[in-house]
KEKE-3310 file (N, C-alpha, C; in steps of 0.2 Angstrom, whole numbers, plus 5000, padded with zeros to 4 digits):
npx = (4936:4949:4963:4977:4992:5003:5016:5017:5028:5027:5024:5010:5004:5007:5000:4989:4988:4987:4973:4965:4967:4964:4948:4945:4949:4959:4976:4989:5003:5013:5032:5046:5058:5070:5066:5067:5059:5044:5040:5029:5042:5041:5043:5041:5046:5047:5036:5034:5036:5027:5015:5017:5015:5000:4994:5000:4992:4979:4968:4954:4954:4964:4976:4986:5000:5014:5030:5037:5036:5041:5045:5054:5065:5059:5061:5073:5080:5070:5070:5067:5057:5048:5049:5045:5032:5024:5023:5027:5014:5007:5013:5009:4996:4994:4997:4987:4979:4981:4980:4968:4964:4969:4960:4955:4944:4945:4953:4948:4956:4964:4971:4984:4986:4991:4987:4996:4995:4987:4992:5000:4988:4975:4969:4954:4951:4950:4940:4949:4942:4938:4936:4943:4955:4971:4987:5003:5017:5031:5042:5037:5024:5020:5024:5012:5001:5002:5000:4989:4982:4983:4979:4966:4963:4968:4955:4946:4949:4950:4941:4943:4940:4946:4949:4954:4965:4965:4976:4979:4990:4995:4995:5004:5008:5022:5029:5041:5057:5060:5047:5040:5030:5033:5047:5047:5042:5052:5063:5058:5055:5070:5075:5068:5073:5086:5092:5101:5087:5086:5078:5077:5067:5056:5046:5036:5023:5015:4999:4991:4982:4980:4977:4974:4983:4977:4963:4966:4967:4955:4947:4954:4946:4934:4933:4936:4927:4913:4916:4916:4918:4931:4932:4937:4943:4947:4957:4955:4956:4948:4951:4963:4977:4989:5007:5012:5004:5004:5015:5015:5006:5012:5024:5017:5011:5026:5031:5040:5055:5057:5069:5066:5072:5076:5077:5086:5089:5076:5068:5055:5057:5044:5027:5013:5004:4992:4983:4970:4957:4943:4933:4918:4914:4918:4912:4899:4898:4903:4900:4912:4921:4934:4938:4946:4955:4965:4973:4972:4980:4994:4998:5001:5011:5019:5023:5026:5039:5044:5049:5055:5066:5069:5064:5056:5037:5029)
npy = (5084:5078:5071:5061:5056:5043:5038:5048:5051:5040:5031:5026:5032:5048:5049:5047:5059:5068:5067:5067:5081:5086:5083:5093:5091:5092:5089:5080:5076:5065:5058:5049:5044:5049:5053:5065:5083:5092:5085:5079:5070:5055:5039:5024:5015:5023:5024:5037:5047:5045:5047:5059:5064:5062:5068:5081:5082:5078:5069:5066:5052:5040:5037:5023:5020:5019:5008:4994:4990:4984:4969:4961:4967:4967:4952:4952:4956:4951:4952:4967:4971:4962:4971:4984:4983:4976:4976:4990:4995:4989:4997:5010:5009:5008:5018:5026:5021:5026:5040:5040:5037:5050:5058:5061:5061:5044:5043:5036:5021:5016:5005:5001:4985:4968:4961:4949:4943:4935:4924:4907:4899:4887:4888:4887:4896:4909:4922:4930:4934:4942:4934:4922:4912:4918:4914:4917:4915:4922:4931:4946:4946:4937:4949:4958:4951:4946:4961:4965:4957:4960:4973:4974:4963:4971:4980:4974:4972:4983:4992:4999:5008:5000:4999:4987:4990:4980:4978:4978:4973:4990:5003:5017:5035:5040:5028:5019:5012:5001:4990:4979:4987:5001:4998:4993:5005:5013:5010:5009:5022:5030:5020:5027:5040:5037:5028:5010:4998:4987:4980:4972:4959:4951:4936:4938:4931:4929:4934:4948:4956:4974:4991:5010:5019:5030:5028:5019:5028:5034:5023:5022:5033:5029:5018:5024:5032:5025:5012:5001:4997:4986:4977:4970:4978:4972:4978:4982:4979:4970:4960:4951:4954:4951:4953:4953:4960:4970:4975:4975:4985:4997:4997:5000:5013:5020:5019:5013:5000:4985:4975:4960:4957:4940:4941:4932:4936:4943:4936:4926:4912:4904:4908:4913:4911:4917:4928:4937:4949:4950:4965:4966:4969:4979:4989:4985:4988:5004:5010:5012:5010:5004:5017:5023:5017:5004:5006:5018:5021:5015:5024:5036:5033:5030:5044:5049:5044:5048:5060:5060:5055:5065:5064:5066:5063:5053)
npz = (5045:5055:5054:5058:5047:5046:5038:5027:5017:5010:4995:4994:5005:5001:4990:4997:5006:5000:4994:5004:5007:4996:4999:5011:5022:5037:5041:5050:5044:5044:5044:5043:5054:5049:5041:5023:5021:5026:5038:5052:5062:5065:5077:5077:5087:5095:5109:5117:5109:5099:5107:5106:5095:5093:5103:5096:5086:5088:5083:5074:5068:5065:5050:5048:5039:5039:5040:5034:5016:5006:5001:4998:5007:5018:5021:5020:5031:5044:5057:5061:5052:5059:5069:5067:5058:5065:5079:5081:5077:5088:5097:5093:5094:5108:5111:5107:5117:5129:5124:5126:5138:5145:5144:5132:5115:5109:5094:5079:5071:5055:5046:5038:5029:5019:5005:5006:5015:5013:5007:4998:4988:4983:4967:4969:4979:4973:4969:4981:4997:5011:5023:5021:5029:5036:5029:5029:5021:5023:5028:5028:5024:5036:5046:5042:5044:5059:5064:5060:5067:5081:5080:5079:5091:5101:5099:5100:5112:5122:5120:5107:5089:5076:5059:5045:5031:5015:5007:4992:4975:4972:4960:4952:4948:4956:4959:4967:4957:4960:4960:4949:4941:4940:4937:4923:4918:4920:4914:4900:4897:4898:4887:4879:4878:4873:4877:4877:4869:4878:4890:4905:4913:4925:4929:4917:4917:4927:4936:4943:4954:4950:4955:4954:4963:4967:4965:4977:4989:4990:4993:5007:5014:5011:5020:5032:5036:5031:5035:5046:5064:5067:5056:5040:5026:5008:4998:4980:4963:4956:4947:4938:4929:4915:4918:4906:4899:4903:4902:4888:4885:4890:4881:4871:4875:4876:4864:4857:4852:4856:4866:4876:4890:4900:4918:4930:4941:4945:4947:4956:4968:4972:4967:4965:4953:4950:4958:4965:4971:4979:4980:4984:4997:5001:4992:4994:5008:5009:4997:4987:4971:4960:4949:4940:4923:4920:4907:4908:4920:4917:4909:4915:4924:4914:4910:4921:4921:4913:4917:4927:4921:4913:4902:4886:4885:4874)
capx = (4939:4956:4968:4984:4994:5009:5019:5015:5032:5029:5020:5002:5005:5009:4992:4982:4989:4983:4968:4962:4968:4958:4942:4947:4952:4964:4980:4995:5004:5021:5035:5050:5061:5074:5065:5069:5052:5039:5032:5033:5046:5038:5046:5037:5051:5047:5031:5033:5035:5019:5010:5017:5011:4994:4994:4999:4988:4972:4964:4947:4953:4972:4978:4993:5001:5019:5032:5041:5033:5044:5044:5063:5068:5057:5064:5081:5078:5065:5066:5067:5049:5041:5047:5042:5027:5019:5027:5026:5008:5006:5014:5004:4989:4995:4997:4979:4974:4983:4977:4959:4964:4970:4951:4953:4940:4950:4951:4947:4961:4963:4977:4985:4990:4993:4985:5001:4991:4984:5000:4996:4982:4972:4964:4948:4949:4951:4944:4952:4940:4942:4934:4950:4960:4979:4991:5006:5023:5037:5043:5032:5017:5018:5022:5008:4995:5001:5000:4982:4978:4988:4976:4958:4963:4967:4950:4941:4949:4949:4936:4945:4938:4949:4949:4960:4962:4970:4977:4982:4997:4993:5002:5003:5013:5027:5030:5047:5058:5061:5042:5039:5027:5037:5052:5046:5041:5058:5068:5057:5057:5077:5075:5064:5078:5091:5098:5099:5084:5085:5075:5076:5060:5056:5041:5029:5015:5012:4993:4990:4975:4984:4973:4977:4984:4973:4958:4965:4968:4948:4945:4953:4946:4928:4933:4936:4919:4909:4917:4911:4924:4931:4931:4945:4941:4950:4957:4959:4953:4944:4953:4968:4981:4997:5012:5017:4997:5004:5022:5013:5005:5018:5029:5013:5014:5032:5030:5047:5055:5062:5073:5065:5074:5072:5084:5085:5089:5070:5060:5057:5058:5038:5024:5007:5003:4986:4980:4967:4953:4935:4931:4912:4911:4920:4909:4892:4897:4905:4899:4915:4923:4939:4935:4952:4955:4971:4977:4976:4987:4998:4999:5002:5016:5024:5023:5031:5043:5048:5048:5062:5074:5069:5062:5049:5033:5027)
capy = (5079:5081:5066:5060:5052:5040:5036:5052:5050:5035:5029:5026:5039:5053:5048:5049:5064:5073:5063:5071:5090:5089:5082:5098:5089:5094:5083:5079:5072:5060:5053:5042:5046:5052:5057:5075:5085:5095:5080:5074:5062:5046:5035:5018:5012:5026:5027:5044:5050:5042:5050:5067:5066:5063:5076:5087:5080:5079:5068:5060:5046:5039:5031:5022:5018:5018:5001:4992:4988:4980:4963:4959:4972:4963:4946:4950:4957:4949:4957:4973:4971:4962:4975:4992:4982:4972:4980:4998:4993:4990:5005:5016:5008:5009:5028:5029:5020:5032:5048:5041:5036:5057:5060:5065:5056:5040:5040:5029:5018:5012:5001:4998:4979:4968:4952:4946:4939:4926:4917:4903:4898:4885:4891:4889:4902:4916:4929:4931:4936:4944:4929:4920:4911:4919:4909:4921:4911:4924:4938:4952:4945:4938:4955:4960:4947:4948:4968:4964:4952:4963:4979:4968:4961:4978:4984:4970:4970:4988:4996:5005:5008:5000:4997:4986:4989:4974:4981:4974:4979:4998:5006:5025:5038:5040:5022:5017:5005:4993:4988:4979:4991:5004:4997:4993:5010:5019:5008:5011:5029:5027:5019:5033:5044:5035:5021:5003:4996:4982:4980:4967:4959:4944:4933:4940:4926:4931:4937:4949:4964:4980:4995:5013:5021:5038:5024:5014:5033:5035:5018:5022:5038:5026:5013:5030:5037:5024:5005:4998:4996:4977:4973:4972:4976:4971:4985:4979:4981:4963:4954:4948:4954:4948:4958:4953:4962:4978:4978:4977:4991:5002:4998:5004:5019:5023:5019:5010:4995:4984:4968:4960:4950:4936:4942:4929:4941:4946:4929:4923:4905:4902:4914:4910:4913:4922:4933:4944:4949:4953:4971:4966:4969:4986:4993:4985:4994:5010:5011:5013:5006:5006:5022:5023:5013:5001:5010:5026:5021:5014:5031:5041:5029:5030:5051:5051:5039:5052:5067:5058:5054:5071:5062:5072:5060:5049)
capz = (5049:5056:5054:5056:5044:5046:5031:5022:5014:5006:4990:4997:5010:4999:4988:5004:5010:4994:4992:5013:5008:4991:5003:5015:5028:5044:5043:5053:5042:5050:5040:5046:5058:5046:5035:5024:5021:5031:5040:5058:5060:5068:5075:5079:5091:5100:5113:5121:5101:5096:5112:5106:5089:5094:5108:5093:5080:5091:5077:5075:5064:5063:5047:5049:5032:5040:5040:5028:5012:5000:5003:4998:5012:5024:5021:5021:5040:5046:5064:5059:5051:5066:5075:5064:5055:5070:5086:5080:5076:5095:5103:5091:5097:5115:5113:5107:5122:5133:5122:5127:5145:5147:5145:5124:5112:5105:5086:5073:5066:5049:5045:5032:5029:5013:5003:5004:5022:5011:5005:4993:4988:4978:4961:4969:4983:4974:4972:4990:5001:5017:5027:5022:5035:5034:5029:5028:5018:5022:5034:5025:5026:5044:5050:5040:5049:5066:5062:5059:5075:5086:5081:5080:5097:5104:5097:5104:5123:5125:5114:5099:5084:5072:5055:5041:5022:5017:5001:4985:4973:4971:4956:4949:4948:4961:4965:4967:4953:4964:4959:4943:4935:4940:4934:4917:4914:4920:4909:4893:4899:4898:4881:4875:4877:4869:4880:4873:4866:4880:4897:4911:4918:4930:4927:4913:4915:4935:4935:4949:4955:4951:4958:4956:4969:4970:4969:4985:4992:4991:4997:5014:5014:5012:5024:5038:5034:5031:5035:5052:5067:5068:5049:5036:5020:5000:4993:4974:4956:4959:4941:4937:4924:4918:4918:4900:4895:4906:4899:4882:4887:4891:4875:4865:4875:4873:4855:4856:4849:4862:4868:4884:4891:4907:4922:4937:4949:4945:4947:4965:4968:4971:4970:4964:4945:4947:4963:4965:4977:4977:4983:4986:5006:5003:4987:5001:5015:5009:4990:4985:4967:4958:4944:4935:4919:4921:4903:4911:4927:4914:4905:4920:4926:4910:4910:4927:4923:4908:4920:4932:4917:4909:4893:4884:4885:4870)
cpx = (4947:4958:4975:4987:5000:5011:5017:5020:5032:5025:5012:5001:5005:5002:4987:4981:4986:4977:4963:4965:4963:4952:4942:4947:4959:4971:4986:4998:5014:5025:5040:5055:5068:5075:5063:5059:5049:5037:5035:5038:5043:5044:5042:5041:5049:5041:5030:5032:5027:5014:5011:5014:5003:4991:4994:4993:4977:4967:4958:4947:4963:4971:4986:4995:5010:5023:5036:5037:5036:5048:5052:5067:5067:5060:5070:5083:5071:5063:5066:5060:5048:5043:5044:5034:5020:5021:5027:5019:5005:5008:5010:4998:4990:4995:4991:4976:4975:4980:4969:4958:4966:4963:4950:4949:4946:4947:4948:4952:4961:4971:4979:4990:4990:4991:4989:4999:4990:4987:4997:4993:4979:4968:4958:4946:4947:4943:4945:4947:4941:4941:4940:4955:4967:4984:4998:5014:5030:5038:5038:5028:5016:5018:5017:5002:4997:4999:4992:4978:4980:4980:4969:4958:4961:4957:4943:4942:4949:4946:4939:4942:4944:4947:4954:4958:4966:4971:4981:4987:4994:4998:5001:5009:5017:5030:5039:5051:5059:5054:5041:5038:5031:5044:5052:5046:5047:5061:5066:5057:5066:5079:5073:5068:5085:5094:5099:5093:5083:5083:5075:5071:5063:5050:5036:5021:5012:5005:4991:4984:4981:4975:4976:4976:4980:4968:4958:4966:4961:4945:4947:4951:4937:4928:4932:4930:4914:4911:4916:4916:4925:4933:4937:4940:4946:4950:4961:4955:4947:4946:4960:4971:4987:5002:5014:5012:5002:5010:5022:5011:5008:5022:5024:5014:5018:5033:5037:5047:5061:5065:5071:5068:5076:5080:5080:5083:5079:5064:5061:5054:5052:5035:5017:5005:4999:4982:4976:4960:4948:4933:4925:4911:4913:4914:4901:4892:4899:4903:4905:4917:4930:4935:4942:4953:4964:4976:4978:4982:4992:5000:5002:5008:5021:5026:5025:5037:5047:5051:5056:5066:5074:5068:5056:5045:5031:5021)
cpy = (5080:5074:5064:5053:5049:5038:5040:5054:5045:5034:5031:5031:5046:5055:5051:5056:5070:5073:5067:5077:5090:5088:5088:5096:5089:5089:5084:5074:5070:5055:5049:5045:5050:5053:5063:5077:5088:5088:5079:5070:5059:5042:5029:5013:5016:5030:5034:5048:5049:5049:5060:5069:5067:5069:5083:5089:5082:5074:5063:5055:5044:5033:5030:5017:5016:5009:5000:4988:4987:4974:4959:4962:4967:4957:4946:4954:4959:4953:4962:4975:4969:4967:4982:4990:4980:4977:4987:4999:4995:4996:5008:5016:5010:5017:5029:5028:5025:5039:5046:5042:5045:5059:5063:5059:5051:5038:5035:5026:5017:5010:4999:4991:4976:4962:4950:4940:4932:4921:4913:4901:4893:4890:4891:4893:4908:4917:4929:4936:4938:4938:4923:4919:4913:4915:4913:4915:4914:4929:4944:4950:4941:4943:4958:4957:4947:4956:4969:4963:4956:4970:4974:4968:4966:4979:4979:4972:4979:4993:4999:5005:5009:4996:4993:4985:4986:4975:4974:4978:4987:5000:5013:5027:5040:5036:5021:5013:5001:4988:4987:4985:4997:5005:4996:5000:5017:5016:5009:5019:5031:5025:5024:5040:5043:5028:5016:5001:4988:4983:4973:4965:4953:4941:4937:4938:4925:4934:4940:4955:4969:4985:5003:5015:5026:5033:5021:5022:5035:5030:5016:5028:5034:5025:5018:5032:5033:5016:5006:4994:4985:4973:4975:4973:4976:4976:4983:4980:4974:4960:4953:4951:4952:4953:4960:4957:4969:4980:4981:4984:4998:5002:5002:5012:5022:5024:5018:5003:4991:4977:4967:4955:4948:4939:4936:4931:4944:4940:4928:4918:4903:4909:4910:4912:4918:4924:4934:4946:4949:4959:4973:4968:4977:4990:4990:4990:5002:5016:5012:5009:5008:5011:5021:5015:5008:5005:5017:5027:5020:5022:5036:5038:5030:5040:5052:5049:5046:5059:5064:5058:5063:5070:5065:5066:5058:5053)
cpz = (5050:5057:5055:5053:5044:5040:5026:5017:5010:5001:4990:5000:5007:4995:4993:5007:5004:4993:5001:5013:5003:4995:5010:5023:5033:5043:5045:5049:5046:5044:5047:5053:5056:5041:5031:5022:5029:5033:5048:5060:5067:5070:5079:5084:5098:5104:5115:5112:5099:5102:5110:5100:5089:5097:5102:5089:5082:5087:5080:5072:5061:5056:5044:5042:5031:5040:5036:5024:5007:5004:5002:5003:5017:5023:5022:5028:5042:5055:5065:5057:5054:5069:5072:5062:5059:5077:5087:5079:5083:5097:5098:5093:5106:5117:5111:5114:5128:5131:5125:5135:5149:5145:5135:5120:5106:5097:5081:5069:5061:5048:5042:5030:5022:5011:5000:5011:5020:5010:5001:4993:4983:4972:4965:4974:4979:4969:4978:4992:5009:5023:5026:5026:5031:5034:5025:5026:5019:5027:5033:5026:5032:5045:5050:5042:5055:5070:5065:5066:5080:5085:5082:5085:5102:5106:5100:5114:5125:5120:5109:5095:5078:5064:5050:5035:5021:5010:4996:4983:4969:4967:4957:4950:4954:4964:4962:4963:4955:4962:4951:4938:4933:4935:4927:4914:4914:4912:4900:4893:4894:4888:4877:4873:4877:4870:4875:4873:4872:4887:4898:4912:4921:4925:4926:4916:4924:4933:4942:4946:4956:4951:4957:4960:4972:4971:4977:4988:4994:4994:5005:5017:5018:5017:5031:5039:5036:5033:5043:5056:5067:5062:5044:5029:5015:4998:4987:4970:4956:4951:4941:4930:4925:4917:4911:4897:4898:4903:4890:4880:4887:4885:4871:4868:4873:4867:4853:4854:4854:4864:4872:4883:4900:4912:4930:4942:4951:4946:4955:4965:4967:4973:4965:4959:4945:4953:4962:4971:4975:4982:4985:4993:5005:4997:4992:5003:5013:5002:4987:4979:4963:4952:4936:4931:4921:4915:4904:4914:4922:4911:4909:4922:4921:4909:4916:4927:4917:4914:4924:4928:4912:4901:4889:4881:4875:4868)
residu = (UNK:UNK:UNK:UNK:UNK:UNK:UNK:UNK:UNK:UNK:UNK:UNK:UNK:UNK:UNK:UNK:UNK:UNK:UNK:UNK:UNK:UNK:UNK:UNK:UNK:UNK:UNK:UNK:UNK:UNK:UNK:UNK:UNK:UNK:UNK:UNK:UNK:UNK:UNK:UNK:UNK:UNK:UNK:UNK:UNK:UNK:UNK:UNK:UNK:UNK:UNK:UNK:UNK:UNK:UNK:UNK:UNK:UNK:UNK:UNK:UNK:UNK:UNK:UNK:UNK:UNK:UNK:UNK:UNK:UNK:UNK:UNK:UNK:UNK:UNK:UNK:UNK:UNK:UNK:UNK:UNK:UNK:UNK:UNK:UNK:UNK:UNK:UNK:UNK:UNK:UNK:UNK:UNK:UNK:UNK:UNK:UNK:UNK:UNK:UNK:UNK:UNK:UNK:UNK:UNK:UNK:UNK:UNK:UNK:UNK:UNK:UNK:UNK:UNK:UNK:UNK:UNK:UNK:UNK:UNK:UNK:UNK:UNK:UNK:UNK:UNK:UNK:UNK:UNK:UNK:UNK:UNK:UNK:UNK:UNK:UNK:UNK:UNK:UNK:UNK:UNK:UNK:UNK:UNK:UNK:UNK:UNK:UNK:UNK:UNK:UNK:UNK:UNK:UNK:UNK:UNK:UNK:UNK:UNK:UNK:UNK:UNK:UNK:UNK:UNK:UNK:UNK:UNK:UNK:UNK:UNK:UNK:UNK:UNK:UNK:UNK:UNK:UNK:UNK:UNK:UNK:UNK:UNK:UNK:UNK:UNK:UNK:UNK:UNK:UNK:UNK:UNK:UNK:UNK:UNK:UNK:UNK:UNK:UNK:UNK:UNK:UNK:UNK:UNK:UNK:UNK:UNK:UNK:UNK:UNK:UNK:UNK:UNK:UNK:UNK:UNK:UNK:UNK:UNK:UNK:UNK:UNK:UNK:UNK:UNK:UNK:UNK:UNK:UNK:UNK:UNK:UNK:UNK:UNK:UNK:UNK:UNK:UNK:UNK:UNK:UNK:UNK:UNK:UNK:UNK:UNK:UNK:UNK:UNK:UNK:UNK:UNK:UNK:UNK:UNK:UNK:UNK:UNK:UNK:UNK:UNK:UNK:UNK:UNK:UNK:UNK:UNK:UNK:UNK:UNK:UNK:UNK:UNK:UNK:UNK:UNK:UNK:UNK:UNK:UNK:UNK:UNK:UNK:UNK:UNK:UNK:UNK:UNK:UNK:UNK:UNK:UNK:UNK:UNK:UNK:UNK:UNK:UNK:UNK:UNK:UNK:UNK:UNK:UNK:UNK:UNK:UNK:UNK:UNK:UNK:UNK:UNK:UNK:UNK)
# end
């Protein structure tokens, strides 16, 4: 299969781009526009760009994993995200339609959007399911459901063949501190090689779907292969943990003895105690399931976390 990849600089993107050379598959891999690395730079502002990526890439299956995905960024400019998340969405699909209308076979999209679509919700929805009307509460996750309607609609009025994985929080090795789990495991990292004995967190008693990342990397690999144009599917572990189970976790790793303490700046004013999805329409159609234990991801996390500060693992 030859692909091309948007956001192969980024978290998810860096996973997928691994996860389609192991499977020996052809990839065009595309970072940001000013981003350092062997990758294309992309820029989603820029139609004639997009057209030339494709032209170079030739592929039978685009998946577009580029944008802004930390949700504090997106809100603190908001039309910066509608234009990269929603709007860059559009022209990329405009340059497929054009690579089809030049006489080339038009690929299959998959897109990568976030069940943050869902917004709040009553205890008795969940597990969130994909047939769930969007009810998006912030700049992030509007970008991220008009992202959605924009590609769909496309896909509907001018045949495409798109797909959307409608991802949950995806952890593993390489994510950024800016992210909880992340961030827990740098700072015991940090401790494990000398620092103070005290860590920051936000709200422990939040219950979200953590997913490792190399699993959601098989499950867009699924959805390409075997998911059925038109349809979104839940990319999630399909339960619910709390943050204070996973930080536990992680202390027992490090095998340190630690201070937590609550920091403001780390709470966000509402959010919903206990998320999570049900992965049943994607493990149907594709057979796919999550494989990885959550104590492994947490163990892998915390061994990258040592690698960065140069702490010799637990």
């Amino acid at each position: 299969m030859r692909a091309l990849l948007t956001g192969a600089g980024g978290f998810v993107g860096a996973h997928l781009l691994t996860a389609l050379q192991a499977a020996g598959d052809e990839v065009f891999a595309c970072g940001g526009p000013r981003d350092a690395g062997a990758y294309f730079p992309l820029d989603l502002a820029d139609l004639q760009n997009l057209r030339a990526a494709l032209d170079l890439a030739r592929p039978e299956v685009v998946f577009h994993l580029a944008g802004q995905a930390f949700v504090p960024a997106a809100n603190a400019d908001p039309l910066a995200s509608y234009d990269v998340n929603a709007l860059g969405t559009a022209r990329l699909l405009a340059a497929v339609r054009g690579y089809r209308d030049a006489g080339n076979p038009a690929p299959r999209l998959v897109l990568a959007s976030s069940a943050d679509v869902y917004g709040m919700r009553d205890p008795g929805d969940l597990p969130f399911r994909e047939e769930l009307a969007l009810r998006p509460v912030n700049p992030y996750a509007a970008s991220k459901a008009a992202a959605e309607m924009i590609a769909l609609a496309e896909a509907r009025t001018y045949d495409l063949d798109v797909r959307v994985a409608r991802g949950f929080n995806q952890i593993g090795p390489g994510q950024s501190d800016v992210f909880a789990i992340a961030s827990f495991a740098e700072q015991l990292a940090r401790i494990a090689a000398g620092a103070p004995a005290r860590m920051a967190v936000g709200n422990l008693d939040v219950r979200r779907d953590m997913l490792d990342v190399r699993d959601a990397a098989q499950a867009y690999l699924a959805i390409a292969s075997a998911g059925c144009s038109g349809e979104v599917y839940n990319v999630c572990s399909g339960r619910a943990t709390s943050l204070r189970e996973m930080l536990g976790e992680l202390i027992r790793i490090a095998g340190v003895a630690v201070e937590v303490r609550n920091d403001p700046a780390r709470m966000r004013p509402v959010e919903m105690l206990v998320a999570f999805g049900s992965y049943e329409k994607l493990a149907t159609q594709t057979g796919w399931r999550p494989r990885t234990p959550l104590a492994a991801t947490l163990a892998d996390i915390y061994a990258d976390a040592c690698v960065r500060i140069a702490a010799p693992p637990a």
